[in-house]
C-alpha positions as CSV (number, residue, x, y, z in Angstrom):
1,X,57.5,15.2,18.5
2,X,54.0,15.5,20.0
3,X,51.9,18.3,20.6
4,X,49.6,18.4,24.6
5,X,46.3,17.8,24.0
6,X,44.2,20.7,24.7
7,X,43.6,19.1,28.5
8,X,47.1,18.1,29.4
9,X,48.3,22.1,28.1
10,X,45.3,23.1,30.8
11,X,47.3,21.5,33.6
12,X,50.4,23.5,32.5
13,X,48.8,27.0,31.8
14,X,46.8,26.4,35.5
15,X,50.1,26.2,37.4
16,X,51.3,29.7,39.4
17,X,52.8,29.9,42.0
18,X,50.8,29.0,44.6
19,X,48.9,26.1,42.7
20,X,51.7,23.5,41.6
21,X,50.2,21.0,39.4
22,X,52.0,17.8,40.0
23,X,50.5,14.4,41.7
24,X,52.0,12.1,43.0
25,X,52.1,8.7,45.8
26,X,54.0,7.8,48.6
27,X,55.0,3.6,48.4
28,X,56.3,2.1,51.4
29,X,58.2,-1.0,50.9
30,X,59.7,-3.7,53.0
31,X,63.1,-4.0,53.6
32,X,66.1,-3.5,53.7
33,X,66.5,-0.8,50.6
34,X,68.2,-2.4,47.7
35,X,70.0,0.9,47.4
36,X,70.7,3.5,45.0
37,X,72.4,1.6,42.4
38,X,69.9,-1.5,42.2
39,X,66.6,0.8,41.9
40,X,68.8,3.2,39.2
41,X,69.1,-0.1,37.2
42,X,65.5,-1.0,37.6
43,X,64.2,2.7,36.3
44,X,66.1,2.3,33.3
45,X,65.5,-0.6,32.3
46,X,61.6,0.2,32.3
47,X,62.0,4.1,30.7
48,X,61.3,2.6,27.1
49,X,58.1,1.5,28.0
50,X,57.4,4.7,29.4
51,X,58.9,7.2,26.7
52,X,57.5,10.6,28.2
53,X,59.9,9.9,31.5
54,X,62.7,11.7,29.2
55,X,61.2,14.1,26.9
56,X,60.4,18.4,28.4
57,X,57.6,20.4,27.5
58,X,58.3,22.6,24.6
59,X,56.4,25.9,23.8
60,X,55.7,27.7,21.0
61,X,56.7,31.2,19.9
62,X,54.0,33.3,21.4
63,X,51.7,30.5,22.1
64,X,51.0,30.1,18.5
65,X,50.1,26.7,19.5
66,X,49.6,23.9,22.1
67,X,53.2,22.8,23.9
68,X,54.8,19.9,21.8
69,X,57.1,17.0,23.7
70,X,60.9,16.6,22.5
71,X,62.9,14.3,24.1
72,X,66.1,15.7,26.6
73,X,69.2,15.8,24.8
74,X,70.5,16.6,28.3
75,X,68.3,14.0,30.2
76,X,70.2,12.4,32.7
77,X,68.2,9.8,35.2
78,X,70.6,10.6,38.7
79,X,68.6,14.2,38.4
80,X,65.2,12.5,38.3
81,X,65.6,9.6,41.3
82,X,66.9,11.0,44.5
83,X,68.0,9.6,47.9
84,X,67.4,11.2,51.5
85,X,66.5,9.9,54.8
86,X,64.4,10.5,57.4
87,X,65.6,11.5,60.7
88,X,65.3,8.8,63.7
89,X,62.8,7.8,64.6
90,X,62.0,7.7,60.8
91,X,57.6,6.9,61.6
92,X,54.8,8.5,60.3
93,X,55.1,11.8,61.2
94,X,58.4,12.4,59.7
95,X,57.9,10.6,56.7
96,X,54.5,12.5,56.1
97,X,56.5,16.2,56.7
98,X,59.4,15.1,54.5
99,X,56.6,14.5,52.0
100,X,54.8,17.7,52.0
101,X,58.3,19.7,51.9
102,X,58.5,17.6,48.7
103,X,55.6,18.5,47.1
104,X,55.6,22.0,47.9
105,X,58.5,22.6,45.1
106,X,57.7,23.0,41.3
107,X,58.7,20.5,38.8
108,X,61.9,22.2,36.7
109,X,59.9,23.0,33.3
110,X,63.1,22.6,31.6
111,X,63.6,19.2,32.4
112,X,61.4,16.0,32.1
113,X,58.4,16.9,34.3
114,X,59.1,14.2,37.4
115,X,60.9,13.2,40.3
116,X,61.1,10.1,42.3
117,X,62.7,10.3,45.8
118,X,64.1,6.9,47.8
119,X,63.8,7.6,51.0
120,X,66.2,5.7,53.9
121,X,65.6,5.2,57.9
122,X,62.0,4.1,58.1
123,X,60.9,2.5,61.1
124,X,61.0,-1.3,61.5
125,X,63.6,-1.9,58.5
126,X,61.0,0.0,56.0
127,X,62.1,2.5,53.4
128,X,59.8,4.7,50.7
129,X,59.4,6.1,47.2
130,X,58.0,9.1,46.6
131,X,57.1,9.8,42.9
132,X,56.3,13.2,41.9
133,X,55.1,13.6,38.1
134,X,53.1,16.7,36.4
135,X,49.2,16.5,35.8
136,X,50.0,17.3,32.1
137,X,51.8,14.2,31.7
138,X,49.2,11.5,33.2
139,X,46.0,12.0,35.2
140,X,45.1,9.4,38.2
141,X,43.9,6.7,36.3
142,X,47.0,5.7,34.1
143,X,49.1,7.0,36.4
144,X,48.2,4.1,38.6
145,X,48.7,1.7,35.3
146,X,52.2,3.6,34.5
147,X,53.3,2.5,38.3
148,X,52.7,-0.6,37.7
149,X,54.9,-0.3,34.6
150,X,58.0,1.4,36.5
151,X,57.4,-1.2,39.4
152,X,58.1,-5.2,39.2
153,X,55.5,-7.4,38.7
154,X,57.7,-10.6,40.4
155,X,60.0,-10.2,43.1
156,X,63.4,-11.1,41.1
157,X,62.4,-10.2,37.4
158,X,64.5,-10.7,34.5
159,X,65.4,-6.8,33.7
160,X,65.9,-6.0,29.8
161,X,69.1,-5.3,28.9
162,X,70.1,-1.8,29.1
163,X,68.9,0.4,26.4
164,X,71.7,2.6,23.9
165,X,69.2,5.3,23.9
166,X,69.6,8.3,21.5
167,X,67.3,11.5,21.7
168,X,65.7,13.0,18.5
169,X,66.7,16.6,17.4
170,X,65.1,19.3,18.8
171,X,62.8,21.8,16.3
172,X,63.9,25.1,16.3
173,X,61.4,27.9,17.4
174,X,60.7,28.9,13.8
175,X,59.8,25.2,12.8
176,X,57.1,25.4,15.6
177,X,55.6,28.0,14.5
178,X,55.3,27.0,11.2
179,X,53.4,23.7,11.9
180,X,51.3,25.6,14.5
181,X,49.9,27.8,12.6
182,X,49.4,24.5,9.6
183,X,47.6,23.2,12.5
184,X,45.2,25.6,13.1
185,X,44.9,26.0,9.2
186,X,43.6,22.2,8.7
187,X,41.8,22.6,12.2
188,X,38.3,23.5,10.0
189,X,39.0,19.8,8.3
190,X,39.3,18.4,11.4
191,X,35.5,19.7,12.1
192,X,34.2,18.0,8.8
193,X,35.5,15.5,10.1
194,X,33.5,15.6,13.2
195,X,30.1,16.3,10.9
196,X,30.4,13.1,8.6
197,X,30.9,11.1,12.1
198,X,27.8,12.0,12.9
199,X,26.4,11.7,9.4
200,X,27.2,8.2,9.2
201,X,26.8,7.3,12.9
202,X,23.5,9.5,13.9
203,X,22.2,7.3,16.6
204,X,25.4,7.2,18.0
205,X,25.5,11.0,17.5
206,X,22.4,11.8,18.8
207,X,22.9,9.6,22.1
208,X,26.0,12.0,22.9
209,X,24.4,15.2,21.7
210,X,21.5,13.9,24.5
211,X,23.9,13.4,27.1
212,X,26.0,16.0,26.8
213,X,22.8,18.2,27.1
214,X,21.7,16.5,30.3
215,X,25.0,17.0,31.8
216,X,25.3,20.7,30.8
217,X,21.6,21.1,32.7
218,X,22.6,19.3,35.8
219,X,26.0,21.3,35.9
220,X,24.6,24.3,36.0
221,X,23.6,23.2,39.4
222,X,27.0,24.3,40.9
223,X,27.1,27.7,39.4
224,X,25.0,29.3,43.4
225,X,28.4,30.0,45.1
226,X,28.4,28.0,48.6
227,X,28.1,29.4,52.6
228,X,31.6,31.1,53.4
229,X,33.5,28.5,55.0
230,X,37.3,28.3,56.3
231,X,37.4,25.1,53.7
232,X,38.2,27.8,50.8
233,X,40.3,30.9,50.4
234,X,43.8,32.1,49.2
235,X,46.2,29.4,49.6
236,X,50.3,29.5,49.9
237,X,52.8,27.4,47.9
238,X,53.3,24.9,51.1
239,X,51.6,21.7,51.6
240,X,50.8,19.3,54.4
241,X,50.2,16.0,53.7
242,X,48.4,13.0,56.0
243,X,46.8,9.4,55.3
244,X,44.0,6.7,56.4
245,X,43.8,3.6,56.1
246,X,41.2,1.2,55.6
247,X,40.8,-2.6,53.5
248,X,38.5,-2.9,50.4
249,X,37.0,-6.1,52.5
250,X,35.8,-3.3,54.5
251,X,33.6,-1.8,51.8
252,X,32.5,-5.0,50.8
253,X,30.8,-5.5,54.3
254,X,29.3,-2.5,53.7
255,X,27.9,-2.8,50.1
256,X,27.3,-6.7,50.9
257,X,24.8,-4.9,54.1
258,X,23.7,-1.9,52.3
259,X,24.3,-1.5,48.5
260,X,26.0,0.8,46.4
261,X,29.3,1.1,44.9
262,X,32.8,1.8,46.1
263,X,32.7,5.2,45.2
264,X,29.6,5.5,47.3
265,X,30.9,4.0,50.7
266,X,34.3,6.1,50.0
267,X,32.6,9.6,49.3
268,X,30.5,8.5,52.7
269,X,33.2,7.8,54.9
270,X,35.2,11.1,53.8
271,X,31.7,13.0,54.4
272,X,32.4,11.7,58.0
273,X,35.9,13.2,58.0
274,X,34.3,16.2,56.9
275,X,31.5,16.2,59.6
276,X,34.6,16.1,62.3
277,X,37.0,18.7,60.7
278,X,34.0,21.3,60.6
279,X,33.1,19.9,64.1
280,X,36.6,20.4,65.1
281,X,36.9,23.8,63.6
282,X,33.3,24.5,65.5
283,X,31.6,25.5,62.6
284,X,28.0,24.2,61.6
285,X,28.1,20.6,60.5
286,X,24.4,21.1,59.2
287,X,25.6,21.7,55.8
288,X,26.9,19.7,52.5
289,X,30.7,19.9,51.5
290,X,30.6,19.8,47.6
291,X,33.4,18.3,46.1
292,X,34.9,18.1,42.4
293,X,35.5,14.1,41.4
294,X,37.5,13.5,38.5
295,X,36.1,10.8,36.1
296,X,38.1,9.0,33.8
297,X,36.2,8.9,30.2
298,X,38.8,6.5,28.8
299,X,37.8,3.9,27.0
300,X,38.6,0.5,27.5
301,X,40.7,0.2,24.2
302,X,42.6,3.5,25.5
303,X,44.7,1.7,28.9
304,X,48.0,2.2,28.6
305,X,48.4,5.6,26.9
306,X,49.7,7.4,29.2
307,X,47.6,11.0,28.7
308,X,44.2,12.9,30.3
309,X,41.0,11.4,29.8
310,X,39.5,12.9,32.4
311,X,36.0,14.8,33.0
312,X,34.5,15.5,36.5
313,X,31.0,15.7,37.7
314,X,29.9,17.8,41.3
315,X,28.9,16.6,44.5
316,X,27.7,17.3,47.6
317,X,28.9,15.1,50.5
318,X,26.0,15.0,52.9
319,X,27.7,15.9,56.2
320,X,25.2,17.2,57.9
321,X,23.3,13.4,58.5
322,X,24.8,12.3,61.8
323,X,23.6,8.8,61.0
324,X,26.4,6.9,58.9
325,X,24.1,4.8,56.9
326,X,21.7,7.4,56.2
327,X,24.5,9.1,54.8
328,X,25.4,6.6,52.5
329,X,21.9,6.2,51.4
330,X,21.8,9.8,50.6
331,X,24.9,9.6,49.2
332,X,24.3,6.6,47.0
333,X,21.2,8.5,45.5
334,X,22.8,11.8,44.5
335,X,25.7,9.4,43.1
336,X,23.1,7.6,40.9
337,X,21.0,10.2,39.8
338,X,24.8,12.3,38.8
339,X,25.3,9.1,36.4
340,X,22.0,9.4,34.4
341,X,22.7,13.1,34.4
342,X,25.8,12.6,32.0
343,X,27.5,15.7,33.6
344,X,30.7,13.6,33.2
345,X,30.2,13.4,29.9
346,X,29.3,17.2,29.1
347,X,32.2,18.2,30.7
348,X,34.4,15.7,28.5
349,X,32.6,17.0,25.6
350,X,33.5,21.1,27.0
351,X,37.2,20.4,27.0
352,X,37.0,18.2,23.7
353,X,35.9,22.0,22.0
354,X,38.6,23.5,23.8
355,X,41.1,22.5,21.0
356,X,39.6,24.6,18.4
357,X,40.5,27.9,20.4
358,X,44.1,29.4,19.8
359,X,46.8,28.3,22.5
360,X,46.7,31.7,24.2
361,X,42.9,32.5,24.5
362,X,42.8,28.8,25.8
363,X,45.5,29.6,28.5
364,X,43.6,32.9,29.6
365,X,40.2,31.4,29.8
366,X,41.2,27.8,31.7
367,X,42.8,30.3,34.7
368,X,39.5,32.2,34.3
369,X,37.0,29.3,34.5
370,X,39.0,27.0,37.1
371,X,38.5,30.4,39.5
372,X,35.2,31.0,39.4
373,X,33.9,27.4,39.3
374,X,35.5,27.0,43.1
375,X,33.9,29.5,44.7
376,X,30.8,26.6,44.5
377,X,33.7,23.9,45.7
378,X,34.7,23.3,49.0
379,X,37.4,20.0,48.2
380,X,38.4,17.6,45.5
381,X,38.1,13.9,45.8
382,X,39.7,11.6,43.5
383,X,39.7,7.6,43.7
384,X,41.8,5.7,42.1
385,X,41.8,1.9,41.4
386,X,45.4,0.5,41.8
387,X,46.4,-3.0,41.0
388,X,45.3,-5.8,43.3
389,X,48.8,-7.5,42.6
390,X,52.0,-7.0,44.5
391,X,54.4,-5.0,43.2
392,X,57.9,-5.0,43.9
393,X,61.1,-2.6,43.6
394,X,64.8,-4.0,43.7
395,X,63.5,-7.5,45.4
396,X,61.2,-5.3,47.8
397,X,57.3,-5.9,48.2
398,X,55.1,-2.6,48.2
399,X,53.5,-3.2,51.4
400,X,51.1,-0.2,50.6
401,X,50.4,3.1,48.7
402,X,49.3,6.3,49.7
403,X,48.1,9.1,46.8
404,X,48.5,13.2,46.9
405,X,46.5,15.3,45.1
406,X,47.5,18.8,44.3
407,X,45.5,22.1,45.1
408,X,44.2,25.1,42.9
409,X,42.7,28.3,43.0
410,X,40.7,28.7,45.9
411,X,40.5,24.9,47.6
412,X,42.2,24.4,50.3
413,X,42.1,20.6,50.8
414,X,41.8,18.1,48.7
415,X,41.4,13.8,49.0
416,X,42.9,11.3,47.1
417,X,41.6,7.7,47.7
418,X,44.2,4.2,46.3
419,X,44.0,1.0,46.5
420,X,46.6,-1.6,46.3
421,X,46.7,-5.9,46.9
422,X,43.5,-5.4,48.9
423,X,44.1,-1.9,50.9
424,X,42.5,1.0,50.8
425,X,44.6,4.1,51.2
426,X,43.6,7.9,51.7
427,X,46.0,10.4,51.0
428,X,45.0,14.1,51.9
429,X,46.3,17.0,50.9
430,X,45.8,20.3,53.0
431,X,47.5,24.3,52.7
432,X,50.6,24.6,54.9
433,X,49.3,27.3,57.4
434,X,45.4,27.0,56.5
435,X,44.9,23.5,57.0
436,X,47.1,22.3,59.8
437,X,44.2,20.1,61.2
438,X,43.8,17.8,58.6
439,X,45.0,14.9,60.6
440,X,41.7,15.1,62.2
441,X,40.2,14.7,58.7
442,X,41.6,11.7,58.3
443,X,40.9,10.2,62.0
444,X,37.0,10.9,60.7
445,X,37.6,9.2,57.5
446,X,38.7,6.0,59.7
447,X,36.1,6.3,62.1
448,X,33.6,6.8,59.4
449,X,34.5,3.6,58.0
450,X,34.5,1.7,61.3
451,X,31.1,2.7,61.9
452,X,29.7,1.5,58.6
453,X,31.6,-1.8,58.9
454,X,29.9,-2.1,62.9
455,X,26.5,-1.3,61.4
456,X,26.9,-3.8,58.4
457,X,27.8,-6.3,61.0
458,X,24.8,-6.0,63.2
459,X,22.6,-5.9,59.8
460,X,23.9,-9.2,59.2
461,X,23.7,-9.5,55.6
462,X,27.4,-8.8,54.6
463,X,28.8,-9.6,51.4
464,X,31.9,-11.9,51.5
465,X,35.3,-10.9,51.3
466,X,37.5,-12.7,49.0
467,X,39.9,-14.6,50.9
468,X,43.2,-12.7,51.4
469,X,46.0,-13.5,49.0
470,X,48.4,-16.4,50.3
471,X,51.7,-14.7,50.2
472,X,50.0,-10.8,51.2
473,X,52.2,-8.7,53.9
474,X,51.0,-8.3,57.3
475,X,50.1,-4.7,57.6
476,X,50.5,-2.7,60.2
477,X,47.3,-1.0,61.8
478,X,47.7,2.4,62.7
479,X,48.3,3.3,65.8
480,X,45.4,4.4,68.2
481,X,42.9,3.4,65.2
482,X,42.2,0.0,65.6
């Protein structure tokens, strides 16, 4: 038994029900499908490594204390991986509306909080998996790692021989309660703790206490609600769901011509998307769109737990320069001047003192402060490195992988950015009858892109792509994008 960490109980005490709190990615594999039986086999055989996959979320009597995991005495894997098929033609569009139908519905809180759905009758011999698992469980980062866990690193692995797994015994209501309130008893020990750290280490102490006060100053910056804009307002419980594509070799024309990061060239190309929704919508493009961007603070010692160590830091996409390199410049200089802000580290340290408040006052004030924060946000934008390996399910390459990103509160679309073996995928999340343009988001994030990589070109000093890997999968441009 394990009690939620103060930030994985804030995705569960966020959720209503209009804001469902899951993420999840969309892999499309070659084919034919392996079928049902092959890909049950290969999920099992990989569940030890990934012991969460069957333990629920236990509460506490009266939110005496944070949740605790148990392991399912009733778990039972056929619930959890799902088959269905897309209708013929079985392309884009159908796949993309079978996935937003899937990620409109809530995870079953009495049950192990995921899903994974095989998905039949793609177009030219393809077929899918769509995984589905709550924010309290993993955040983006080691959610990547974990699907490289569940997935096959060779194309016909030696699976481990079927596990004789038995759970633990549930503890009674009363027994929770009991070591919650211990908990909270030893909690002012757990401070000492915390004030002999910093005895011993004070330089150490002192740099954090420094840049945690920078990042609370620059922060505050966000607090000026934004221009009304049909970006934010009430949302439903029903999502839409679209992609772009694009190739990391295309960012590194760009930083090879220009500079910056990836994070840089990515935030600027979804500016562009931005700049054409707005434009589509005919409202004034001669604005910023601020966004929320998850940070992972884990260290490097820390890969491979699967938890949240997660901050986020504000900014403000510039889509109001025309210019697509002048937007990146601008966008590259907020970026750097965020970093030696330490916002992302303030806001790791604000939900590290969240787990001294008592369970209930924490759930009250999270739904409280993720409110008011996003009347100053317009979107989220969350990138996530993926492996640059192929993966395989059932004897299957991943040809690629496409995020989702849930929504909250006030925001009505949100972008999720993965790469995979040398792609580049955008997965964008958008309210079911407040968003239904957001396929012309994501033709702006492609033509964003394009222009960068046309203007690195003519600059001439591009930085080299590394060759492509020998045995990579042709992929398959979109259609009326390239």
């Amino acid at each position: 038994m394990q009690r939620l960490s103060p930030q994985d109980a804030s995705f569960l005490h966020l959720e209503d029900a209009v804001s469902h709190m899951h993420i999840g990615a969309v892999a499309i594999f070659e084919g034919p499908s392996p079928g049902y039986e092959a890909l049950s086999r290969m999920v099992w055989a990989h569940l030890p490594s990934v012991p969460r996959y069957r333990q629920k979320v236990h509460f506490v009597p009266v939110a005496l204390g944070r949740p605790v995991w148990v392991d399912d005495p009733h778990f039972n894997l056929g619930y959890h991986l799902r088959r269905t098929a897309l209708p013929p033609p079985g392309g884009d569009e159908e796949l993309r509306n079978l996935v937003g139908r899937v990620m409109s519905q809530q995870l079953d809180r009495g049950k192990p909080l995921w899903e994974m759905w095989i998905v039949e009758g793609l177009s030219e011999g393809r077929w899918g998996l769509i995984t589905k698992v709550h924010h309290c469980m993993v955040d983006g980062v080691s959610g990547a790692e974990l699907l490289a866990v569940i997935l096959d690193s060779e194309r016909d692995p030696k699976l481990p021989a079927p596990e004789d797994w038995h759970p633990e015994r549930q503890p009674s209501g009363a027994e929770l309660a009991i070591q919650a309130l211990a908990g909270r008893a030893v909690s002012p020990y757990e401070q000492l703790r915390s004030v002999r750290f910093a005895v011993r280490s004070p330089g150490r102490a002192a740099r954090t206490a420094a840049a945690t006060a920078r990042g609370l100053w620059s922060m505050t910056g966000v607090v000026p609600p934004l221009p009304p804009s049909s970006l934010n307002g009430p949302i439903g419980p029903h999502r839409r769901w679209a992609w772009a594509r694009s190739q990391l070799s295309d960012v590194k024309r760009v930083r090879g011509a220009f500079g910056g990061t990836v994070n840089d060239v990515v935030l600027t190309v979804i500016a562009g998307g931005f700049r054409a929704l707005l434009a589509g919508r005919e409202e004034s493009t001669q604005r910023d769109v601020r966004t929320l961007v998850p940070v992972s603070v884990r260290s490097n010692g820390e890969h491979g737990e699967y938890n949240n160590r997660v901050s986020a830091i504000f900014a403000n996409l510039p889509v109001g320069i025309e210019h697509p390199v002048a937007r990146l410049a601008a966008m590259r200089a907020q970026m750097e001047y965020l970093k030696r802000s330490g916002e992302a580290v303030a806001g790791d340290v604000l939900v590290g003192l969240s787990g001294f408040a008592p369970a209930m006052l924490l759930a009250l004030g999270l739904r409280a402060a993720t409110r008011m924060p996003q009347r100053s946000v317009n979107t989220v934008t969350t990138n996530v490195p993926g492996p640059q390996r192929p993966l395989y399910a059932g004897g299957c390459r991943m040809l690629e992988c496409f995020p989702y990103v849930p929504l909250g509160g006030h925001v009505r679309i949100g972008v999720a950015i993965f790469s995979y073996d040398g792609g580049l995928r955008f997965g964008v999340t958008g309210d079911y009858d407040r968003a239904q343009d957001i396929d012309v988001l994501c033709h702006g994030i492609e033509q964003s892109m394009r222009e960068l990589v046309a203007a690195a070109e003519r600059e001439g000093r591009t930085e080299t792509p590394s060759p492509p890997s020998r045995n990579r999968a042709k992929r398959r441009a979109p259609s009326g994008h390239r």
